[in-house]
C-alpha positions in Angstrom: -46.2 -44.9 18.9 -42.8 -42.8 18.0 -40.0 -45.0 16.3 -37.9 -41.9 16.4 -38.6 -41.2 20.2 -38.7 -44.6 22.1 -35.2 -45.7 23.1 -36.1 -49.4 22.4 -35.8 -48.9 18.7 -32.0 -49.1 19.2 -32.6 -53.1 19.6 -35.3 -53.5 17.1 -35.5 -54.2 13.7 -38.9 -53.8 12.3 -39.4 -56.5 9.4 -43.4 -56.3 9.2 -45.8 -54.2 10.4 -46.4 -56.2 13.7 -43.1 -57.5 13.8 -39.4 -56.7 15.2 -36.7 -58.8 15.4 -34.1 -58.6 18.2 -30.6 -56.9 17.4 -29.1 -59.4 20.4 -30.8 -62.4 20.0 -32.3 -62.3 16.6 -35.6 -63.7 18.4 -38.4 -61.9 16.3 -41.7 -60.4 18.7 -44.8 -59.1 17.8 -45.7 -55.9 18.8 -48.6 -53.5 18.7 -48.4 -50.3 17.0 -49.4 -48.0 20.0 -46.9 -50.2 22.3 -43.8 -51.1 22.7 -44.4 -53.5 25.9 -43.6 -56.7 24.3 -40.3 -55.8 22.9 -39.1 -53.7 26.4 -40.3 -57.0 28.5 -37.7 -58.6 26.1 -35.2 -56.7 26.2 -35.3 -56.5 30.6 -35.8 -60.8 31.2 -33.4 -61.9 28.3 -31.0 -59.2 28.3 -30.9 -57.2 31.5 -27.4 -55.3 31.0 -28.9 -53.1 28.1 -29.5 -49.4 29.3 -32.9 -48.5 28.5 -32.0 -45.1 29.8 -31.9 -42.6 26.5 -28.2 -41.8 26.6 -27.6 -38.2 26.3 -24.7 -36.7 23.9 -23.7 -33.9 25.6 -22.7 -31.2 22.4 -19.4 -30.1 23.2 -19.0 -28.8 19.9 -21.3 -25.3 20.3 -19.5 -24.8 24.1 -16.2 -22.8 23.7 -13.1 -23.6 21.3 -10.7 -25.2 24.2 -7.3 -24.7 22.9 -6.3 -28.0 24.2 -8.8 -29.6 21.6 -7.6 -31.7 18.5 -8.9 -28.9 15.4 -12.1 -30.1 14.3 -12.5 -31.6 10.9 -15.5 -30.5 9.5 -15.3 -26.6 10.5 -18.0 -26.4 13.0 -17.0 -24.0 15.0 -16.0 -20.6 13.4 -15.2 -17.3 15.0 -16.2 -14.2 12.7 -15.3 -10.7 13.0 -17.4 -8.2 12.6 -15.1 -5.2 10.2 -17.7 -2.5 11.5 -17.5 -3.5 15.3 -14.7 -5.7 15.7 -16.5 -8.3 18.2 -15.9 -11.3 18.0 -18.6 -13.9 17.0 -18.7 -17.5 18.2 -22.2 -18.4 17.0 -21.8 -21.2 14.1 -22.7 -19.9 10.7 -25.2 -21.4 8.1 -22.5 -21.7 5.7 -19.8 -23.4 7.9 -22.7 -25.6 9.3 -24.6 -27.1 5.9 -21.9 -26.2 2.9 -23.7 -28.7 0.8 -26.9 -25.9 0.3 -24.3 -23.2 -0.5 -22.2 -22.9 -3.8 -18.7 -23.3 -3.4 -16.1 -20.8 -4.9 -15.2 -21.5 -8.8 -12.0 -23.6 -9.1 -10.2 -25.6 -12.1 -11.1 -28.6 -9.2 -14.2 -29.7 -9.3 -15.0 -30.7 -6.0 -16.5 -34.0 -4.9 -20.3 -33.7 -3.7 -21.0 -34.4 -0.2 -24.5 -36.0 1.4 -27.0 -35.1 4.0 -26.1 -38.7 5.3 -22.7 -37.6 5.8 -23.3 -34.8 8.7 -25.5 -37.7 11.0 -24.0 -40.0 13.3 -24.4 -43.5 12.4 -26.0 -45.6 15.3 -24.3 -48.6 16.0 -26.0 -52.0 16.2 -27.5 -53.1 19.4 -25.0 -56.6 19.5 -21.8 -53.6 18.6 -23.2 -51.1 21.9 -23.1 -54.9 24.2 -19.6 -55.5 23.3 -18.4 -51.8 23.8 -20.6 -51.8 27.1 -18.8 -54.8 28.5 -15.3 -53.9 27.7 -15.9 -50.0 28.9 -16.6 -52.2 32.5 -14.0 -54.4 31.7 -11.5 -51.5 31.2 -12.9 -49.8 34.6 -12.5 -53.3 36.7 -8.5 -54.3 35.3 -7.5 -50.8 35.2 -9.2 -49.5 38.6 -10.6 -46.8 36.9 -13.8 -45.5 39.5 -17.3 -45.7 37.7 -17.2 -42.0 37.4 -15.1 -42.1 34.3 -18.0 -42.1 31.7 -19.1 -38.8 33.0 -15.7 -37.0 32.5 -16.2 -34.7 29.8 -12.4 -35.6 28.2 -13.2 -39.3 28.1 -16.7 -38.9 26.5 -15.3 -36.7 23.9 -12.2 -38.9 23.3 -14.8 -42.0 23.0 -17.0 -39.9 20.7 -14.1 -39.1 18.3 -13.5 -42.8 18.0 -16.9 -44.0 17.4 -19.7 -41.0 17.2 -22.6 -43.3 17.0 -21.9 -44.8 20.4 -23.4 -43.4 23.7 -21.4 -44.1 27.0 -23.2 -46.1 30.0 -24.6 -44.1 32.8 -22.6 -44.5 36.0 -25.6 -46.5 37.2 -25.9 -48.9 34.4 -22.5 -49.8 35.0 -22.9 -50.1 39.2 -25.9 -51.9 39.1 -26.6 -53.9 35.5 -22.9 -54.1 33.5 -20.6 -54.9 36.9 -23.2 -58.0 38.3 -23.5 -59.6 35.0 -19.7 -59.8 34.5 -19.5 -61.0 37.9 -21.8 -63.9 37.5 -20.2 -64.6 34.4 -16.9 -65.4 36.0 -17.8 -66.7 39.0 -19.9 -69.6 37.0 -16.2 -70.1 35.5 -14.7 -70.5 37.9 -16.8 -72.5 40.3 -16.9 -74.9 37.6 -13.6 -75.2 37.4 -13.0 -75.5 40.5 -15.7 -78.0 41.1 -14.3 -80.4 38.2 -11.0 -80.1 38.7 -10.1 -79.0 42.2 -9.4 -82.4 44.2 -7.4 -81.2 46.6 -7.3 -77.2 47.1 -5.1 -75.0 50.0 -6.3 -71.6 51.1 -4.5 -68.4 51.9 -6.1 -65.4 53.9 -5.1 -62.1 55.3 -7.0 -59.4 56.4 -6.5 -55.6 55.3 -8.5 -51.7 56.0 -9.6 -49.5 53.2 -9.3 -46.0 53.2 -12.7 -46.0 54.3 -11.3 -47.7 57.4 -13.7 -50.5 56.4 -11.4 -54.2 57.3 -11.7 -56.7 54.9 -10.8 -60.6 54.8 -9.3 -62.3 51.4 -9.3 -65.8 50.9 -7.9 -67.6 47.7 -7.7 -71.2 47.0 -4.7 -72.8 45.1 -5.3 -76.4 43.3 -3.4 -79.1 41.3 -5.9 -79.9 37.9 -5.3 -83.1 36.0 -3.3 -82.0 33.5 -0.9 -80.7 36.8 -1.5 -76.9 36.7 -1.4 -75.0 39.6 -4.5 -72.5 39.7 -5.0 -70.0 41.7 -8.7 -68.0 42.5 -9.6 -64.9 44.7 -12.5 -67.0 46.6 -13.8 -64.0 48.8 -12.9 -60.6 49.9 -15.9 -59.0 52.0 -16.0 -56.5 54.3 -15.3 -58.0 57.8 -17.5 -55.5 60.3 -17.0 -57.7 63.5 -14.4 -58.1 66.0 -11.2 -60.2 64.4 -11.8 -62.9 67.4 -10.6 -66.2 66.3 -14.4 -67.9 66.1 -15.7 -64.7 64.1 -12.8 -65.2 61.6 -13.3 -69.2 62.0 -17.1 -68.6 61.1 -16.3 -66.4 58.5 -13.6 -68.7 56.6 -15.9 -71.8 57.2 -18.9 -69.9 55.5 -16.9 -69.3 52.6 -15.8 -72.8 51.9 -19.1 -74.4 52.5 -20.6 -71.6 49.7 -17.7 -73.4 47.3 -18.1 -76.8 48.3 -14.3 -77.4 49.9 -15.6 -78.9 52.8 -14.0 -82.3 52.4 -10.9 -81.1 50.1 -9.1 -78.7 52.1 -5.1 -79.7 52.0 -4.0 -76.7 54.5 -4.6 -73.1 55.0 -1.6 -71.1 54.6 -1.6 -67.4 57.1 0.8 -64.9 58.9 1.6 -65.3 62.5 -1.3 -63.9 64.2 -2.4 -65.5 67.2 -6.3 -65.3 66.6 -6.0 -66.5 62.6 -3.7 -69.5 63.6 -6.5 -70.2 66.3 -8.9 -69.8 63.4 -7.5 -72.2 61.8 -7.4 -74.7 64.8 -11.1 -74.1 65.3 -12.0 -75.0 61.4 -9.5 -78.3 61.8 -7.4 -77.5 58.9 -3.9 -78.0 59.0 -2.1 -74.9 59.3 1.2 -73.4 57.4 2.9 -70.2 58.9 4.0 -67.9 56.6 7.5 -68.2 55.7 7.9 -64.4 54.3 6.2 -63.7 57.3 7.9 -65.5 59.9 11.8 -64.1 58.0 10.6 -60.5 58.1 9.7 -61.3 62.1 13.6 -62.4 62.0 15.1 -59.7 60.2 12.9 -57.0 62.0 14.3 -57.9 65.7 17.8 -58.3 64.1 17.7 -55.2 62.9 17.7 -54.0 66.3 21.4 -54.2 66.2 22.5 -51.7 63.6 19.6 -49.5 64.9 21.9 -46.3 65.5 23.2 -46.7 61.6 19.5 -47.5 60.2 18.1 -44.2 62.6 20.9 -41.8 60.8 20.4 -43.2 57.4 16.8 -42.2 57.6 17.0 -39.1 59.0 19.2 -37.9 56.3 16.5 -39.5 53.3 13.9 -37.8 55.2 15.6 -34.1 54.8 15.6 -34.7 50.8 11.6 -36.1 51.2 11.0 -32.6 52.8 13.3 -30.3 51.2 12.7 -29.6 47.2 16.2 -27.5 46.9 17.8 -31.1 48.4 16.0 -32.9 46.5 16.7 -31.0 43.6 20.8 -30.5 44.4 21.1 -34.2 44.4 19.4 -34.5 40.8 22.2 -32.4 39.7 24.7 -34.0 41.3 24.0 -37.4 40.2 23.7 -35.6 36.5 27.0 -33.9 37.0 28.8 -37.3 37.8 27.3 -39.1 35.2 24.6 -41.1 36.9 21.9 -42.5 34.8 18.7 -42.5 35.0 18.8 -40.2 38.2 17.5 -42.0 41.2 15.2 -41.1 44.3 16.0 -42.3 47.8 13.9 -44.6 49.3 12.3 -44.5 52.8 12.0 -47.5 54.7 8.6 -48.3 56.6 8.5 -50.0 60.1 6.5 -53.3 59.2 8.8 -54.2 56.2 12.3 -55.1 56.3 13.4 -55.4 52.7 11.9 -52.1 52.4 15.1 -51.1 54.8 17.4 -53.3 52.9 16.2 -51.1 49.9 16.5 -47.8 51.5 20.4 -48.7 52.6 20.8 -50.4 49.2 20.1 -46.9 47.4 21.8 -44.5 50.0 24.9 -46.8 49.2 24.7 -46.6 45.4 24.3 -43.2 45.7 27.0 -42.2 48.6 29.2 -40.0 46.7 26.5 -37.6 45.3 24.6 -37.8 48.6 27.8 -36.5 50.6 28.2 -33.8 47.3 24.8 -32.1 48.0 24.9 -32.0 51.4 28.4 -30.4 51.7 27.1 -27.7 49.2 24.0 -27.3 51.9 26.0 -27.1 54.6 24.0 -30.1 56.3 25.9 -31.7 59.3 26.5 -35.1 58.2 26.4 -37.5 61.1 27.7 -40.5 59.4 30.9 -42.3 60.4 33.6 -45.0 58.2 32.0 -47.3 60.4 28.2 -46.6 59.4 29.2 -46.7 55.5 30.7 -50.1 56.4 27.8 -51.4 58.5 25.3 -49.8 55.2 27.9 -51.9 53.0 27.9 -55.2 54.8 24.1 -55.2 56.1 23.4 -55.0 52.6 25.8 -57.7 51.3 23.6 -60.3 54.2 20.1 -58.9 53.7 20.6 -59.2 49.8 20.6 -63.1 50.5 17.1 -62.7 52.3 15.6 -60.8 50.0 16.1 -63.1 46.5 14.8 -65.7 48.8 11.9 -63.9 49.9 11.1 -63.3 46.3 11.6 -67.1 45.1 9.1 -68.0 47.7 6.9 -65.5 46.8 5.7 -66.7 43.2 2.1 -67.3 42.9 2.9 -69.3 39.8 4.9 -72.1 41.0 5.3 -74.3 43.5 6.7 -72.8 46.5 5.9 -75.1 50.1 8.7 -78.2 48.4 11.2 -75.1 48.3 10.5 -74.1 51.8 13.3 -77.1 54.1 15.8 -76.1 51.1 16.1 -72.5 51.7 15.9 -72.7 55.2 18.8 -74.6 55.5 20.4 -72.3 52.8 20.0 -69.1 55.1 20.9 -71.0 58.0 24.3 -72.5 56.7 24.6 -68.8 55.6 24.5 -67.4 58.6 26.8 -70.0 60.2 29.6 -69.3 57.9 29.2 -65.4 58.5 29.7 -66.6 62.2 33.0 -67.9 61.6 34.4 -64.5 59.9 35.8 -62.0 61.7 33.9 -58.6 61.7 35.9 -55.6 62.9 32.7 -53.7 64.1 30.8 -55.0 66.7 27.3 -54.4 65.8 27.5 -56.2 62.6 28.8 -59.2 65.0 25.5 -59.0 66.8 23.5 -58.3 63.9 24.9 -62.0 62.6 24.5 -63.6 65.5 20.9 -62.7 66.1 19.9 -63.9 62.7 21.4 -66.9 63.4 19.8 -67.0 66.9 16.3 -66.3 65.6 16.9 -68.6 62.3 17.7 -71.5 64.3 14.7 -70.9 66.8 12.0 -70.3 64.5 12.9 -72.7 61.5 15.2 -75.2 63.3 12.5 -78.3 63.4 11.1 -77.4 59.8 11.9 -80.9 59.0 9.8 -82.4 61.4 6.7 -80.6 59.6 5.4 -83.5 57.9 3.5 -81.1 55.1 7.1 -79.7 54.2 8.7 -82.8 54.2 6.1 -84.7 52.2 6.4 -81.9 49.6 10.4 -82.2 49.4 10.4 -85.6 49.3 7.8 -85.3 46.2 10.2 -82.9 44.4 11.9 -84.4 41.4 14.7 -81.4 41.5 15.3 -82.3 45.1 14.8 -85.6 46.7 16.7 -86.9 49.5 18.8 -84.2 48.9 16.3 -81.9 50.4 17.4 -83.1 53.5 19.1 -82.9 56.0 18.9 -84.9 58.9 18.7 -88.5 57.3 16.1 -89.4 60.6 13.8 -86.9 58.8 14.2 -88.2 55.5 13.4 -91.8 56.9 10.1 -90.4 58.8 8.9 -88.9 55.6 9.5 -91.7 53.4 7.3 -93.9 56.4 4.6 -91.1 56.1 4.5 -91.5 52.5 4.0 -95.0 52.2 1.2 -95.2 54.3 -0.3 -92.4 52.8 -0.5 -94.8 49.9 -1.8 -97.6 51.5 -4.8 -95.6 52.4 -5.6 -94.6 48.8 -5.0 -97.6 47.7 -7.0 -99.0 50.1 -10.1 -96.7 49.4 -9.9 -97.3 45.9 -10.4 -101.3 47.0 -13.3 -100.5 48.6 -14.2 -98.2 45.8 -14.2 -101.3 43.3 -15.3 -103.7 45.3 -18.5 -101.8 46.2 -18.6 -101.3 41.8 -18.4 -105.2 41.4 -22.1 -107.0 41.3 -20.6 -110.3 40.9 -18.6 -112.3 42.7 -14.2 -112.3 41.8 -12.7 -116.0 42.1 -10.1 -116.6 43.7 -6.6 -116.7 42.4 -3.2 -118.1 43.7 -1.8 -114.7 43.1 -4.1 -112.3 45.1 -5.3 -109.3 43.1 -4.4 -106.7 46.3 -0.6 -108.0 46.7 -0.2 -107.1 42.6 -1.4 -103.7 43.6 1.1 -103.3 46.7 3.6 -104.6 44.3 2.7 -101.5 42.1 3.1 -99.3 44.8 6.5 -101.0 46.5 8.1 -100.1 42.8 6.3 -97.0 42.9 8.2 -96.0 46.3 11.3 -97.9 45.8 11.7 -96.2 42.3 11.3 -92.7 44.1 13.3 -93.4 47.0 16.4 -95.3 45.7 16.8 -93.3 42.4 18.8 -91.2 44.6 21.9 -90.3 41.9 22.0 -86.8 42.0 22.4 -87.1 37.8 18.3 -88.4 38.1 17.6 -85.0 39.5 15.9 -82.6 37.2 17.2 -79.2 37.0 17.0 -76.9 39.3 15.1 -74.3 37.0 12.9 -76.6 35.9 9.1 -77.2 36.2 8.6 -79.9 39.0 4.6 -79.9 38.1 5.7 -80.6 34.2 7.8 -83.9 35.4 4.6 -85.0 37.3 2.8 -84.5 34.8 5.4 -86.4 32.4 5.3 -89.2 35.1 1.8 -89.8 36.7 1.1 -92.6 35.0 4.3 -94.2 36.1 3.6 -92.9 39.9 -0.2 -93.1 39.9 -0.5 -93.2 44.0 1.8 -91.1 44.6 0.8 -88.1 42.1 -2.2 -88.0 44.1 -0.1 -87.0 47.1 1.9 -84.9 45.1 -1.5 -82.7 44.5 -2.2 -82.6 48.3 0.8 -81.2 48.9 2.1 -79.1 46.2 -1.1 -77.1 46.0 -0.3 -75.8 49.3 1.1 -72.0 49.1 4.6 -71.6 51.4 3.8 -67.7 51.8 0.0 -66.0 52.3 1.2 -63.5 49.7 -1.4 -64.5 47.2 -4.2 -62.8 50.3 -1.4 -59.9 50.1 -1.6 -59.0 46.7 -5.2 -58.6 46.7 -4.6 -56.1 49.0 -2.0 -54.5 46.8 -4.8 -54.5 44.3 -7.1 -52.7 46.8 -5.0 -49.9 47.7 -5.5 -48.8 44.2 -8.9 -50.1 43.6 -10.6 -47.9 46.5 -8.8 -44.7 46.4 -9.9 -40.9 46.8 -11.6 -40.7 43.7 -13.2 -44.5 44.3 -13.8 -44.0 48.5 -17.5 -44.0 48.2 -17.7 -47.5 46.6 -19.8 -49.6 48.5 -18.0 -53.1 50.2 -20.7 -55.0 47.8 -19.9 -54.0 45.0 -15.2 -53.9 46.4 -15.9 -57.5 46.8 -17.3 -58.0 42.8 -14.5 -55.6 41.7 -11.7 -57.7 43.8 -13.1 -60.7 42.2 
């Protein structure tokens, strides 16, 4: 047996002749002198993320002096010339490479003497190269570095600067050892919070294709935890190689929750429009909520219809500064010449988004004056009109109301569904009063009138969706006020109550079925105290309608809950069925956001395995 040769030796400690003691676990083994079997059976069943692989050190040192290279220290490289031929010698000398066997020059400075030790890389300890290992794949998964990053020579030599006595991971170690073991570490986390806390959970899901053209399905779950969090967790995001039928996506979502445990604690499933995910959702019997960012860019897109000559010039004129650098370049100068700062970039709209259009005519505005500048100086024909610059102005001035909206509802990390009847009415009685101005150009006319149109047809009933109204009726900064057709209010505040008659009920059963002895009878029944709880309960809610009880608006309605479930016991347990639900799917969207940088060009070859752990 080699000490100095076998690679296990970096996780030993010998303390005796037959024994070594663990650098992870301080566990000592015995061993035998002509084999290390014991100690590598260790090391693979106890801790199975170690590389056993010797790690090479690639020596950049004795390659070439790359100019771009920090100076070295220690003077291990050297270039000699020879005075008789003039070449030039790269080789490392004796002298420059052991000074401590060569006397130094005379000086009134004595200098200090150096050790052997000192020119060896000190190994770090095996529990040091674990920690290092698991942030290196920490730093790969967060950052979306690709796996291929601990064989670029510039990172090994920066990580070789900072600590010389640690050896990268192979790309394999970290694939198939480093990236399953952190996996498993936080999926046990999180199942088990989700499995003690989650009473009530809602889902989001949207589907996406890689650059691979690979499609994928996301699913996250959203719950309400005792001390009235709201936590959100990517459940899934696998490769989906079927057909997107609705029963292949129903099996698929139903496979997913039953590998949870959600079976019985699904609240609603929040998606986009999409006729075969809504019929998903129909098949699994869960109750369904449509996107609402979804459902107003649907709104906005066919509106948009109206100004489409205006939108069609704008963008041909951002396109000719995409494609031209002298353009491009003419209208840095401008905006530098009139004192713009920082210089901006025009933004091109895409087809499937409409705020990215409200963007686009948002910058092209802010920047008309060195826009028209450049493109009189290159004699471009400018097609543009008073009356497009106005319909830029005032398309902006409506769409700006849409957009904060959008992005209030969009929050993963409050509670958005008990906004959702609010702002609805907000960008209905919005467009109502732009109906009653007078607009001098017609298209703007229509462009108002068919976002009122398609306001009113898709989110005219909202308050007939008992999962909205439950949630604004629940919402401390809202109330009645929430509403506003007083029917509505009335319907919700009937749901409500008999949604606490049936827990209250159950939790009867619940006791009774507890009790092993018989309860005698009393004049004052021990079920009418209970309803008497829950009449205050209600009444307190309902009649403490002085808009002075309201909290503020910017505050935390999960933080008064939490303040006040005591006082509401029944009804904070509706408050978690509701309030966990998500008003937008943008939670499944982001994952996707996540994606587009996770498999790019340098990460393509990434198998959907091993996408799914990294999503996670």
């Amino acid at each position: 047996m080699n000490r100095k040769i076998s690679v296990i030796w970096d996780y030993f400690t010998v303390i005796e002749s037959d024994k070594a003691k663990c650098g992870f676990c301080k566990t000592v083994l015995k061993f035998n002198q002509s084999s290390t079997t014991n100690l590598l059976r260790h090391i693979k069943s106890k801790h199975p993320t170690t590389d056993l692989s010797k790690r090479s050190r690639p020596n950049f040192d004795v390659e070439e002096n790359n100019p771009d290279d920090p100076p070295s220290n220690n003077g291990n490289l050297s270039a000699s010339t020879s005075s008789n031929s003039g070449v030039v010698s790269t080789s490392t000398s004796n002298r420059d490479r052991f000074p401590l066997f060569y006397r130094q020059p005379s000086s009134s400075i004595r200098p200090q003497q150096c050790q052997i030790s000192n020119y060896f890389s000190k190994q770090v300890t095996a529990s040091k190269r674990q920690l290092i290992d698991q942030q290196v794949i920490k730093m790969i998964v967060k950052e979306y570095y690709p796996f291929s990053i601990v064989e670029d020579v510039e990172f090994i030599k920066l990580v070789n600067m900072l600590n010389p006595g640690y050896s990268l991971p192979s790309r394999k170690t970290l694939s198939t050892s480093l990236l399953p073991v952190l996996y498993n570490e936080i999926y046990k986390k999180v199942h088990s919070d989700i499995e003690v806390n989650a009473q009530y959970v809602a889902l989001t899901t949207d589907a996406w294709t890689s650059l691979k053209n690979e499609s994928y399905t996301a699913i996250t779950v959203h719950f309400i935890d005792q001390n009235c969090e709201l936590k959100s967790y990517l459940l899934s995001c696998a490769k989906f190689p079927m057909r997107h039928t609705s029963e292949n996506i129903k099996d698929c979502l139903q496979n997913i929750v039953r590998q949870w445990g959600l079976q019985n604690k699904i609240a609603a499933c929040t998606t986009d429009n999409a006729s075969n995910i809504t019929s998903a959702i129909r098949l699994c019997q869960w109750r369904h909520v449509s996107c609402f960012a979804h459902s107003l860019n649907l709104i906005v897109q066919s509106s948009l219809d109206q100004i489409k000559e205006t939108r069609v010039k704008v963008k041909s004129i951002v396109e000719y500064f995409k494609r031209s650098t002298l353009a491009t370049e003419k209208l840095n100068q401008m905006q530098e010449q009139l004192g713009y700062s920082p210089v901006h970039t025009l933004i091109q709209d895409v087809v499937t988004r409409w705020n990215s259009t409200f963007h686009m005519f948002q910058r092209f505005f802010e920047l008309k004056t060195p826009i028209l500048s450049s493109l009189a100086d290159l004699n471009y024909n400018v097609s543009l009109t008073s009356d497009d610059w106005q319909i830029i102005s005032k398309s902006c001035d409506i769409l700006k109301r849409f957009e904060e909206i959008t992005i209030e509802m969009s929050s993963e990390k409050g509670v958005t569904i008990s906004k959702t009847i609010l702002f609805t009415q907000a960008l209905i009685n919005f467009c109502n009063k732009l109906m009653t101005q007078h607009q001098t150009i017609p298209c703007i006319d229509s462009f108002i009138h068919k976002l009122t149109e398609e306001m009113n047809k898709r989110f005219g009933q909202l308050e007939k969706n008992m999962l909205l109204a439950e949630a604004t009726f629940l919402e401390p900064r809202f109330k009645k006020y929430g509403f506003k057709n007083h029917f509505a209010f009335q319907d919700t505040k009937r749901s409500i109550v008999n949604k606490g008659k049936i827990i209250i009920n159950e939790k009867n059963v619940q006791q009774r079925n507890l009790t092993t002895y018989p309860i005698p009878p009393t004049a004052s029944n021990k079920e009418d105290s209970i309803w008497n709880d829950f009449d205050l309960e209600v009444t307190d809610i309902v009649q403490s309608q002085d808009p002075k009880a309201l909290i503020a608006r910017s505050n935390d309605p999960l933080k008064w809950w939490n303040e006040n479930k005591n006082i509401y016991p029944t009804l904070f347990e509706i408050m978690k069925r509701r309030f966990c639900i998500q008003g937008t799917s943008v939670p499944s969207e982001r994952v996707f956001s996540k994606g587009g940088q996770m498999v790019t060009e340098k990460r393509n070859r990434l198998s959907s395995k091993r996408v799914d752990k990294l999503f996670f």
